[in-house]
N, C-alpha and C positions, 0 to 999 in steps of 0.2 A: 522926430523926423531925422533924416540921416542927416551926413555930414555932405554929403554930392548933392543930393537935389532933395525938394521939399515941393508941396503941392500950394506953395503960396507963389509961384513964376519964377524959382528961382532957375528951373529947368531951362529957363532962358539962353543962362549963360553957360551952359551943357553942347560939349561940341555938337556940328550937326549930327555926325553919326550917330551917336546918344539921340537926339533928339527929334532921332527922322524913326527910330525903332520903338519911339517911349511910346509909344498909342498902342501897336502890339502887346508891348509887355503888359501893358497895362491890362489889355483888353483879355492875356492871357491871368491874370490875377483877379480880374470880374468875372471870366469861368472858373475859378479855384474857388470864389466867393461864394458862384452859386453852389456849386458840388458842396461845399461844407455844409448848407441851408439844404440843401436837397437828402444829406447824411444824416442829418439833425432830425430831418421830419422821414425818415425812414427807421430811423433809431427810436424817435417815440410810437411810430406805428407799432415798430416790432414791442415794446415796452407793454402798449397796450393791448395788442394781440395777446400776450404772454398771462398779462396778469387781468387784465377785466374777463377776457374771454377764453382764458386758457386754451388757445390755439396758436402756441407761437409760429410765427413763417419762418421758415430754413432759409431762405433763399437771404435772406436783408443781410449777414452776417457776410455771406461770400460776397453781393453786391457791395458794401460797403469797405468790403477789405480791396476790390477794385476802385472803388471812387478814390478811395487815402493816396493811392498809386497817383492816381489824375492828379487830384487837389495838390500833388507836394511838385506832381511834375508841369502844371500850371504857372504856378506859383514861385517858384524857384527863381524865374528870372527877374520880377517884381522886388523879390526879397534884396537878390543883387543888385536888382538897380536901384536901391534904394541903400543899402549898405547897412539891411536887416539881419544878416546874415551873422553867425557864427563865423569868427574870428579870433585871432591871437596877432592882440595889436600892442602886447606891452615891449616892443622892440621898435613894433613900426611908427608907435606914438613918437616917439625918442627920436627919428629919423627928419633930417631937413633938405631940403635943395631937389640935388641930382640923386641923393644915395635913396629918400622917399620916392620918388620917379621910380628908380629902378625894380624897388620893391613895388611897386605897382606894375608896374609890367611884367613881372617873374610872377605876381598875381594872378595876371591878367590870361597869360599862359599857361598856369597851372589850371584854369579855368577850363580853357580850350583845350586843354590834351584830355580833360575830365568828360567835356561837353564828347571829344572826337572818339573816346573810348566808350564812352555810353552810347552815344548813336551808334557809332560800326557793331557794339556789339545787340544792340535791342534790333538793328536791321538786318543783320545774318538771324538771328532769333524767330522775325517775323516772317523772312524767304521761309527759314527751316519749318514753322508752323504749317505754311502756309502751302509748300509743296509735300507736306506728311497729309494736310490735315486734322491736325492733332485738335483736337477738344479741350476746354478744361473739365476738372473733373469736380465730383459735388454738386451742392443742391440748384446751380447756375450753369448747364452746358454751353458755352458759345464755344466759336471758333479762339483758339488760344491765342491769336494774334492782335484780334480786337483789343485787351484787357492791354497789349503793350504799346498800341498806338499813341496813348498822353506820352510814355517815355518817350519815344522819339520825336516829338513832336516840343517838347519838354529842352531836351536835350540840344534841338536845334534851335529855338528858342534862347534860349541862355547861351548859346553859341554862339549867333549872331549877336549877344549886350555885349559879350566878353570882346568880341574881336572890333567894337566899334568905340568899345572903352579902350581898349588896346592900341585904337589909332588914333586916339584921342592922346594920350600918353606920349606915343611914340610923336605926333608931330606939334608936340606942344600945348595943346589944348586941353589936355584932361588933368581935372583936379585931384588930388589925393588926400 
């Protein structure tokens, strides 16, 4: 379990901002759940198409290279809010008081300028799709727009844990 919160209540003592968005996040990491379960049994369909009946389907390989997109852009905010994530903590373990604080808020913010540059740019992506009409290309044609919708969605998502852990921080209440 992480070091911020755990699923025995300790979410409790999680400011509210944290804890008015954890059912989102979470709810966003129950569809990353299924998307993996759904890649799993598209994956042995293709597996068994391939080899019992040597008939492989084209199409599982590009569907599935779109679900990974989903599942990681689901997923993402769960990971943080739970503090699964990929880190380099051997400075910030070492850190006490105000000078840990403030490394959590230069976190917090690097987060969001991460969150604000992924969204602005997957929603100029999806206008541009969107007023071309552009396709994807391969054994899956849809609209190219479609396949980027978890990203921003993703994006925003993890936006809103960051900036609510960040006002958590900033007015005393968030743990580091």
């Amino acid at each position: 379990m992480s070091r911020t919160q755990d699923d025995t209540g300790a979410a409790g003592t999680a400011p509210l901002t944290e804890r008015a968005l954890t059912p989102l996040v979470r709810l966003g990491a129950a569809l990353s759940t299924a998307l993996i379960l759904a890649t799993l049994a598209l994956t042995t369909f293709s597996a068994l198409m391939r080899y019992a009946f040597d008939r492989p389907p084209v199409w599982v390989d590009a569907l599935n290279g779109f679900l990974l997109v989903a599942i990681v852009a689901f997923g993402v905010a769960e990971a943080y809010r739970r503090n699964d994530h990929i880190s380099i903590d051997i400075l910030t373990h070492a850190l006490r008081g105000k000078a840990r604080t403030m490394a959590a808020i230069f976190s917090d913010l690097c987060v969001l300028a991460f969150c604000g540059v992924l969204g602005i740019s997957t929603w100029e992506s999806i206008e541009f799709a969107r007023m071309f009409g552009a396709y994807t290309s391969g054994a899956i044609e849809i609209e190219s727009w479609i396949p980027q919708v978890p990203l921003l969605c993703g994006a925003v998502l993890l936006g809103a844990y960051a900036f609510a852990r960040l006002l958590g921080h900033l007015f005393g209440k968030g743990r580091t």
